[in-house]
C-alpha positions in Angstrom: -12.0 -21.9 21.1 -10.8 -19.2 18.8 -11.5 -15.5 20.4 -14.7 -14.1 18.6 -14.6 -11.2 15.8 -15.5 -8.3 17.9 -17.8 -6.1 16.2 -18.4 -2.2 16.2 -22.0 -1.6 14.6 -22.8 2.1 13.6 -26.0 2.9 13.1 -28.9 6.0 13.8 -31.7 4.0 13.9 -32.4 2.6 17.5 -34.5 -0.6 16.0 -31.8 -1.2 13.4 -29.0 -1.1 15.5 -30.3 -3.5 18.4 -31.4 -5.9 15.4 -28.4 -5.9 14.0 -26.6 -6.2 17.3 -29.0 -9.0 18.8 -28.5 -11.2 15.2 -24.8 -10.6 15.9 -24.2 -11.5 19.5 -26.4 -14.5 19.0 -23.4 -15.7 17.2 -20.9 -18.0 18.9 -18.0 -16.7 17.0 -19.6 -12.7 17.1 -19.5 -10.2 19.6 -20.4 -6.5 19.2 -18.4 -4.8 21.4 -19.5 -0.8 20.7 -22.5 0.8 19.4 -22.4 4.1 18.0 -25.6 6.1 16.7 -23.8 8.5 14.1 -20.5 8.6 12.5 -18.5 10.7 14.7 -18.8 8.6 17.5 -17.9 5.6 15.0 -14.9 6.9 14.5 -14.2 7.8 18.2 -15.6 4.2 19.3 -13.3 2.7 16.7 -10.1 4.4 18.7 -11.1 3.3 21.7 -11.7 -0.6 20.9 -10.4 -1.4 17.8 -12.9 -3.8 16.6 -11.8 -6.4 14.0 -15.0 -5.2 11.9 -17.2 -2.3 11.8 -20.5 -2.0 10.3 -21.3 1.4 9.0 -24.7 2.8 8.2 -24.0 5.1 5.2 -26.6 7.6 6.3 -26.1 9.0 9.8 -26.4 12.4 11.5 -23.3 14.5 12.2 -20.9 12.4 9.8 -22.0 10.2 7.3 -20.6 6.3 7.1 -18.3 7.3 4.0 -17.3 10.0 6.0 -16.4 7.6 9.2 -15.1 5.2 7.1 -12.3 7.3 5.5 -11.3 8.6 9.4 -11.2 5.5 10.6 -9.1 4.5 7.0 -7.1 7.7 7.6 -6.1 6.3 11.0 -5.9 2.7 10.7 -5.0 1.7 7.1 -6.0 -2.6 8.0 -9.4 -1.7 9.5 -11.9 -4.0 8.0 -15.3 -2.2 7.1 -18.9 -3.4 6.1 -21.7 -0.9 4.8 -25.4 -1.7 5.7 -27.5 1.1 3.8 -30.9 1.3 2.3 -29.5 2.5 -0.4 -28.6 0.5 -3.5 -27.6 3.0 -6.6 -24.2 2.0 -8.0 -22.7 5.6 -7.2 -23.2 5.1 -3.4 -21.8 1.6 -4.0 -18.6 3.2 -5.9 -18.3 6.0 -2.9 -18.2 3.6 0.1 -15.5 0.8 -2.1 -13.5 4.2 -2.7 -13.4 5.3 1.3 -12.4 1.3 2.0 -15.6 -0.4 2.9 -14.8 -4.3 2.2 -18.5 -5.5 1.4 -21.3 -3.5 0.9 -24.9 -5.0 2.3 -28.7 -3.3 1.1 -31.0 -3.3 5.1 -33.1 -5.7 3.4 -30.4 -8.8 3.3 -31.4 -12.0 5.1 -29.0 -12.3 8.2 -27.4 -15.6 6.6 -26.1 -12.9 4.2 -25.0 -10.3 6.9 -23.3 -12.9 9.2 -21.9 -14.5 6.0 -20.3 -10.8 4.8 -19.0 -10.8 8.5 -16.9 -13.8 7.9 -15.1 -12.7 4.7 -14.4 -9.6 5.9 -13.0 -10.7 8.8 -11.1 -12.9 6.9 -9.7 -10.1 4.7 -12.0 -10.6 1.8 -14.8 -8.2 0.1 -18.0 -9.3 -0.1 -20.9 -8.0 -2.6 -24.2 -9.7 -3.1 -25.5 -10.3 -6.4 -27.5 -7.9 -6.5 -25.5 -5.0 -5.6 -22.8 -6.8 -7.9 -25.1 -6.7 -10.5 -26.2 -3.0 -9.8 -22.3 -2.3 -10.2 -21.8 -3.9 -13.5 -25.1 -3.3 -15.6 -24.6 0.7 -14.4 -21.3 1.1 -15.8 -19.6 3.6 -17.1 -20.2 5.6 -14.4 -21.4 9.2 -16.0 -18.3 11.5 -16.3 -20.5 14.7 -14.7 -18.7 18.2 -14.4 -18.7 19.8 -11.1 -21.1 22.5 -12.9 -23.0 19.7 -14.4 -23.5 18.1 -11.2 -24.7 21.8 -9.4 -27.1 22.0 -12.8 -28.4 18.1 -12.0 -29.0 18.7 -8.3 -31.1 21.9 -9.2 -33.1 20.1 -11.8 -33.5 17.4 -9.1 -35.0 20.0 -7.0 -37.6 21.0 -10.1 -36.1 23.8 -11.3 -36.5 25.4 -14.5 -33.2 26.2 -17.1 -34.1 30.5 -15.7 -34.2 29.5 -11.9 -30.9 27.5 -12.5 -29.2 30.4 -14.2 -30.3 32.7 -11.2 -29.2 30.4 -8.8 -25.9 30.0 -10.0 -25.5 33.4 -11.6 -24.5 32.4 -15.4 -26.2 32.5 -18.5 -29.7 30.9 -19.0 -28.0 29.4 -22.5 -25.0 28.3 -21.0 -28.0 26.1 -18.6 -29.3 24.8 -21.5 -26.1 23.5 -23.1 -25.8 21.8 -19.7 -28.5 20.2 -19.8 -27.8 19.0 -23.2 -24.9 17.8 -22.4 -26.4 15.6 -18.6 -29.5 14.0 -20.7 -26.5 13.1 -23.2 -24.3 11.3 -20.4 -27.2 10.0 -18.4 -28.9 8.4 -21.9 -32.3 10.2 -20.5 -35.0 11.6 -23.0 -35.6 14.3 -20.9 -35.5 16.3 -17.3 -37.3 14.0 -15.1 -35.7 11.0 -16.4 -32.5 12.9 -16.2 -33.9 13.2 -12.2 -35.0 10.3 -11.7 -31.8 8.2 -13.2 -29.8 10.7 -11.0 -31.9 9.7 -7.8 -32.1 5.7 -8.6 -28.2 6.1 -8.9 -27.3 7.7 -6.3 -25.4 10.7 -8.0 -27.6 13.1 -6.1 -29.4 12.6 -2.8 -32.5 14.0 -1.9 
């Protein structure tokens, strides 16, 4: 019998983590061989056993799994990555691809799914669901945001008003308004909160 894919599963959530790891080691062709609870220890844990595939939690304490994920790229250009988030917007999808992530899995997939991304991976092959797929095509073009416009977005996300912004970030309450013109315009919104809440469903600002 072939030697099994050994496994490196990242995540900060104790219940997640031993799910995941007890759906993976049930596998006769799966092993997790590290567990790490943020993405600092990822990376460190990837050093030390050089699994064929990691899964990454994007959302971890100390360093996120974008932020693992391009260490561990940095380091070892061939390493094989999966993201597991909660998280589905197509901007989050579009930040993990970019730091090298080879399939990207929503928490709620069925493990057929999860064991099934495993495969490819290991394989050499990316691997999106339909869904997030989907998410990645029917969101395009992805909004061309200026840094400023971006600052501007996160405040309005925050409920801030055009004269809080301008305070905030110590320019010209017009100058905020011509911002905001210019976000509802690239975001196709009618107004603020849309403007917030397309930002949030995206995953161009985080909470």
């Amino acid at each position: 019998m072939s030697e099994p894919i050994r496994i490196l599963v990242a995540e900060d959530h104790l219940v997640a983590r031993v799910g995941v790891t007890t759906i993976v080691n049930m596998q006769p062709d799966m092993q997790v061989v590290a567990e790490a609870s943020n993405g600092q220890q990822a990376v460190e844990l990837y050093r030390q056993h050089r699994p064929d595939v990691t899964l990454l939690d994007l959302r971890m304490p100390v360093m996120g799994g974008v932020g693992a994920a391009n260490a561990i790229r940095g380091e070892f250009p061939k390493a094989r990555m999966i993201a597991l988030t909660t998280y589905g917007g197509d901007e989050d999808i579009r930040r993990a691809m970019a730091a090298g992530v080879q399939a990207y899995l929503t928490k709620d997939v069925l493990h057929d799914e999860l064991l099934k991304a495993i495969r490819a991976v290991h394989a050499g092959n990316t691997y999106l669901p339909s869904a997030v797929a989907a998410a990645l095509t029917a969101q395009m073009p992805r909004p061309d945001l200026s840094g400023r416009e971006l600052e501007v977005l996160g405040l309005i996300v925050q409920g801030l008003a055009n004269k809080q912004i301008a305070y905030s970030l110590g320019i010209a309450e017009h100058t905020v308004k011509n911002h905001v013109k210019s976000i509802l315009g690239k975001l196709g919104a009618q107004d603020r909160t849309q403007a917030a809440t397309v930002a949030i469903q995206r995953g161009i600002i985080h909470l």
